[in-house]
C-alpha positions in Angstrom: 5.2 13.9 7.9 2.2 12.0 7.0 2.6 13.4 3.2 6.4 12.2 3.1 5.7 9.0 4.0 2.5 8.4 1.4 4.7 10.3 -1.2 7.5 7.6 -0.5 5.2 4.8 -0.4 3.5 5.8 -3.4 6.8 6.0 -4.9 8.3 2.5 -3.8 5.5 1.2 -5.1 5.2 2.6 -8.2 9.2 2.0 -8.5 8.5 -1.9 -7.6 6.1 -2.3 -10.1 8.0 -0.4 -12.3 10.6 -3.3 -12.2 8.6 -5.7 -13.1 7.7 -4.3 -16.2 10.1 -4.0 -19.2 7.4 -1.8 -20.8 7.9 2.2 -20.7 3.9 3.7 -19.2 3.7 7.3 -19.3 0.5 9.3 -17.7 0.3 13.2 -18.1 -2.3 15.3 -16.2 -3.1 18.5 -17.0 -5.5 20.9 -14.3 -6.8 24.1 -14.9 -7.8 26.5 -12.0 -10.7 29.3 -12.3 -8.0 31.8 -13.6 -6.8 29.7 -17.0 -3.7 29.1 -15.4 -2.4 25.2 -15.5 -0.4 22.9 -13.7 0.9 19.6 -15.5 2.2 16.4 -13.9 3.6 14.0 -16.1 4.7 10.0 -15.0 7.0 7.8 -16.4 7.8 4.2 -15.3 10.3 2.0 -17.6 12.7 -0.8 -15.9 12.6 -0.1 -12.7 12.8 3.9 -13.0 9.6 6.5 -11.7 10.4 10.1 -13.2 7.8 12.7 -12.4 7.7 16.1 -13.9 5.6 18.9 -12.7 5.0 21.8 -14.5 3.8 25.1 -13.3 1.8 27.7 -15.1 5.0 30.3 -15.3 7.2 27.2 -17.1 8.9 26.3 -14.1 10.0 22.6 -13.8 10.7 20.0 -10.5 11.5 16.5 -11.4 11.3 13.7 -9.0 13.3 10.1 -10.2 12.7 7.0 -7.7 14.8 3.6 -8.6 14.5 0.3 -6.7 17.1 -2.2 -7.2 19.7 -4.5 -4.7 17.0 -3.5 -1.6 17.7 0.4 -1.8 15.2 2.9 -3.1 17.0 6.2 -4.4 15.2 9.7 -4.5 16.8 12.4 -6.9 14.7 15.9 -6.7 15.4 18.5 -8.7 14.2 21.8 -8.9 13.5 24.7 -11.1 17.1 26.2 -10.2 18.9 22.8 -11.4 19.7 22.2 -7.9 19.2 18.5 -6.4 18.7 16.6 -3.3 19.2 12.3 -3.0 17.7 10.3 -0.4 18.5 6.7 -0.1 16.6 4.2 1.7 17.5 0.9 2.0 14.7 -2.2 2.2 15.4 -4.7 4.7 
C-alpha cells in the first residue's frame, strides 16, 4: 500500500510539473547486477505527460503514462503482453 501511494505521488508530481513545462526532459538509468544482467528505466515528461519505460534484461517492456489536466490524473500501464490497466483519479 505504502508503495502505491509514493508511486502515485511521485507520479502526480512529476505529471504537475510536467505541465508546467513546455520542454520535453528525458532521464534513462541503466543498473547492472553481479551477473551482467541489466535493467533500464527510462522517463519522459513533455506538456503535461510522464511516460516510464522499464526494461528488463530478457527485452521485456512495461510502460507507465501519467497525465494531469481539468483536476484528474490518468494512469495507463502496460505490460509486456500489450495488455493495459487505467486508473483515474480525480483532484479535488
Amino acid at each position: 500500500m505504502r508503495k502505491s501511494i509514493l508511486s502515485f505521488s511521485c507520479a502526480l508530481g512529476l505529471a504537475l510539473l510536467g505541465m508546467g513545462v513546455s520542454a520535453f526532459a528525458q532521464v534513462t538509468t541503466t543498473r547492472t547486477g553481479p551477473n551482467g544482467n541489466t535493467h533500464t528505466t527510462s522517463t519522459t515528461a513533455s506538456d503535461g505527460q510522464v511516460t516510464t519505460t522499464h526494461t528488463g534484461p530478457n527485452g521485456n517492456t512495461h510502460t507507465t503514462s501519467t497525465t494531469a489536466s481539468d483536476g484528474q490524473v490518468t494512469t495507463t500501464r502496460t505490460g509486456p503482453n500489450g495488455r493495459s490497466q487505467t486508473t483515474t483519479h480525480t483532484v479535488n
